[in-house]
N, C-alpha and C positions, 0 to 999 in steps of 0.2 A: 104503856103496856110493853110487855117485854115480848120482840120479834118484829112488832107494829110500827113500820119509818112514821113519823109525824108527819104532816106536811106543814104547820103551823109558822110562821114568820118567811119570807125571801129565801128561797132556794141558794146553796150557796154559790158561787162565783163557779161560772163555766158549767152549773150545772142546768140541766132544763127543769121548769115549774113543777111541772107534774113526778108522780111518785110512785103511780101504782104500780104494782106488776104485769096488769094487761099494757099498760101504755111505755115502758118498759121494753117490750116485748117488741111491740109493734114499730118505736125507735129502731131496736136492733135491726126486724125483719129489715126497715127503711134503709138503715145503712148497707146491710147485705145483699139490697137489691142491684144498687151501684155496682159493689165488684160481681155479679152474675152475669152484668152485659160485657163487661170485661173478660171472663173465663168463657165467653158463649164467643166474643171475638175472638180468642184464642184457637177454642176450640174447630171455629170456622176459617182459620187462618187470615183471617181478615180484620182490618184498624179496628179500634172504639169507633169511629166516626164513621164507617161503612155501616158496624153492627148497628149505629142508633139510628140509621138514615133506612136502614131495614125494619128495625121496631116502628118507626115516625107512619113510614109506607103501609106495614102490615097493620098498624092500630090505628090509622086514621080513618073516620065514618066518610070524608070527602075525600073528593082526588085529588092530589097534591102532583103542583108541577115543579120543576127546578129551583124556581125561586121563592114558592111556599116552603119546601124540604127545606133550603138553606137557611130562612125565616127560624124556622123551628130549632135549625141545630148551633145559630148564632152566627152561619158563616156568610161572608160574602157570595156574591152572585157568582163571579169565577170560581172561588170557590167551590161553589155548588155547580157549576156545571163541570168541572173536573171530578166532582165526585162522582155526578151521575156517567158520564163517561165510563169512568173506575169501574162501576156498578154493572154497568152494561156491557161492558168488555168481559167481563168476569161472569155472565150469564144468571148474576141476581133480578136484574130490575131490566125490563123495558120501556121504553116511550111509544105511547100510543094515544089518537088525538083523545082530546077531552071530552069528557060526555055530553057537558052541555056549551059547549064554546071550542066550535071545529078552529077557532085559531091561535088554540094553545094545545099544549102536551098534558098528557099526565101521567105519571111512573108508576109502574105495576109490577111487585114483588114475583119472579115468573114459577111456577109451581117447581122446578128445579130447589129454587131457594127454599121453599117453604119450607120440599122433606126435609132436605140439610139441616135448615133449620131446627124442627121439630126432631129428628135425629142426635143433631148436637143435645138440644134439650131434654133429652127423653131421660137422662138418668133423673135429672132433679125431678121433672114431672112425676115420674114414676114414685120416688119419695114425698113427695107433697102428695099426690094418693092416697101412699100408705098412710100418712101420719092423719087423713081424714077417714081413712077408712076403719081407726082405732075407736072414733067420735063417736057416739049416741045420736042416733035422730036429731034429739033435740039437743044437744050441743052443735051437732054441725048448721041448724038451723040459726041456734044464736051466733056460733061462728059467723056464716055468711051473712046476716042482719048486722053483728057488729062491722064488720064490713065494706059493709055498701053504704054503710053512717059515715065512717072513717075516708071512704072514698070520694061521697059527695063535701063532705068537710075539705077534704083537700083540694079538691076541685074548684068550692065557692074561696078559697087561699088563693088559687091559680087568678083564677077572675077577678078577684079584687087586688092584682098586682097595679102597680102604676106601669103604663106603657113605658116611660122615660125613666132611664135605672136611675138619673139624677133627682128625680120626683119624691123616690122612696130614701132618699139619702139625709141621713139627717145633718144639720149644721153642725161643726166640729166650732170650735173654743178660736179657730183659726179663721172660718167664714164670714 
């Protein structure tokens, strides 16, 4: 049919499986999410690795201390604690004891950061609004259902990584 991609036979080389236009879509958004933390650390004058140890802090359901954040953001322990320093010299993040284990720390995004944050944010936000405020009931319903599928989909991805990056590595012609 003329207009209609097939999806019939192996995808060609460098391209991904899928075809449609919603998944399409949801690729792009993926890749555009990447440079957002990038123009929000711009925006906030502040590294990649400050903005995503910001994100780490303000999206995590547990408290995270030094060497959980560094955990998450791939960096060593010095590392991580030169960031949090960073952070806390700079009136984003403070240490304060942990909730449930008085003999560790845990870093708390300080409401200073947050406006900033949400500040910085506010233009995209404000356009992500508009463009659901265009939607129908029920389109914005299937929007957020598609979603929260997409989301848990990515999540049970996340969870079923191998700990060990050598685990998911497959044997090369040379091993």
């Amino acid at each position: 049919m003329e207009g209609v991609s097939s999806t019939a036979g192996p995808p060609p080389a460098g391209r991904p499986p899928t075809s449609s236009e919603a998944a399409r879509a949801l690729r792009e958004v993926l890749r555009i999410a990447g440079d957002t933390r990038s123009a929000l650390a711009r925006r906030l004058g502040i590294g990649m690795t400050d903005a995503a140890a910001i994100d780490h802090l303000v999206s995590s359901t547990d408290p995270l201390g030094p060497v959980e954040l560094g955990n998450r953001l791939g960096i060593r322990s010095a590392s991580a604690t030169t960031l949090v320093d960073r952070l806390v010299q700079a009136g984003h993040v403070e240490r304060a004891p942990h909730p449930s284990d008085r003999r560790r720390l845990s870093l708390q995004v300080t409401e200073h950061a947050v406006t900033e944050v949400l500040a910085a944010l506010r233009p995209m936000l404000t356009g992500v609004e508009q463009a659901v405020a265009r939607l129908t009931p029920e389109q914005a319903a299937a929007t957020a259902a598609f979603l929260h599928e997409v989301a848990e989909v990515m999540r049970d991805y996340i969870a079923t990584a191998p700990d060990d990056p050598a685990a998911g590595r497959r044997p090369t012609p040379r091993d």
